[in-house]
C-alpha positions in Angstrom: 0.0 0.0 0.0 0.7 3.3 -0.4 -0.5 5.1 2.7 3.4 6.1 4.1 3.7 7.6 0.7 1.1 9.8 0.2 1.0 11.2 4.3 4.5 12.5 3.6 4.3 14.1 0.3 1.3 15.5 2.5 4.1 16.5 5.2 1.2 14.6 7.7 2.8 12.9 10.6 1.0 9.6 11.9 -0.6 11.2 15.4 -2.2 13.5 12.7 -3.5 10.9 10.4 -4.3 8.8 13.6 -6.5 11.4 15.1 -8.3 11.8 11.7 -9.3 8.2 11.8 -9.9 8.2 15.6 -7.1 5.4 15.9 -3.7 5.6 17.9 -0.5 6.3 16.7 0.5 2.8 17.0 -2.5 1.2 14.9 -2.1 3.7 12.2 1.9 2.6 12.1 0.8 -1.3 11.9 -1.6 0.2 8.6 1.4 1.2 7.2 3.8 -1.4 7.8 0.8 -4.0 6.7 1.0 -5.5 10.1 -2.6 -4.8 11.0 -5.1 -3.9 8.1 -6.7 -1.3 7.4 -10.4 -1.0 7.9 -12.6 -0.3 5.1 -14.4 2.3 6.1 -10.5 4.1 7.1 -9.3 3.4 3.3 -12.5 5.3 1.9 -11.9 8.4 4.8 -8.2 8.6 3.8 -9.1 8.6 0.2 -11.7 11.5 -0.1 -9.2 13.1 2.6 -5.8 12.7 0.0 -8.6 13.2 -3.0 -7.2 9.7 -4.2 -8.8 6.7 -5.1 -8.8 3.8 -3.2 -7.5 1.6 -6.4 -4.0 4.1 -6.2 -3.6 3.8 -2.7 -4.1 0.1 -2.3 -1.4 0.0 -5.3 -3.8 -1.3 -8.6 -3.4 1.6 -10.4 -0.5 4.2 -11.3 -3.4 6.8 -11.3 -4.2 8.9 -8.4 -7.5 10.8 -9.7 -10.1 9.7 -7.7 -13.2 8.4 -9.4 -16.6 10.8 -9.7 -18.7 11.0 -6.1 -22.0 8.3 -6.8 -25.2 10.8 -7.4 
């Protein structure tokens, strides 16, 4: 995944990224290093947050544009 990327080429540290997703600092590390997974429901919050889509972050595509918001 590519969620250590994108926080720091958003200069975000992980308390901040944490506190977004109502986690602790330590969870949100273990998303990172793939030693816990990441909840649904986080993945779709941190996309709309880094305007990304969830298919980028998770590594599938080389694109970052998110897709249009569902009517």
């Amino acid at each position: 995944m590519r969620l250590k990327d994108i926080r720091e080429d958003r200069d975000l540290s992980q308390k901040t990224v944490a506190d977004l997703l109502n986690v602790r600092q330590n969870t949100y590390s273990q998303y990172e290093s793939g030693k816990r997974q990441i909840p649904i429901e986080s993945l779709i919050k941190l996309a709309a947050v880094y305007q990304v889509s969830v298919d980028y972050m998770l590594e599938l595509t080389d694109t970052p544009t998110p897709y249009p918001r569902k009517k």
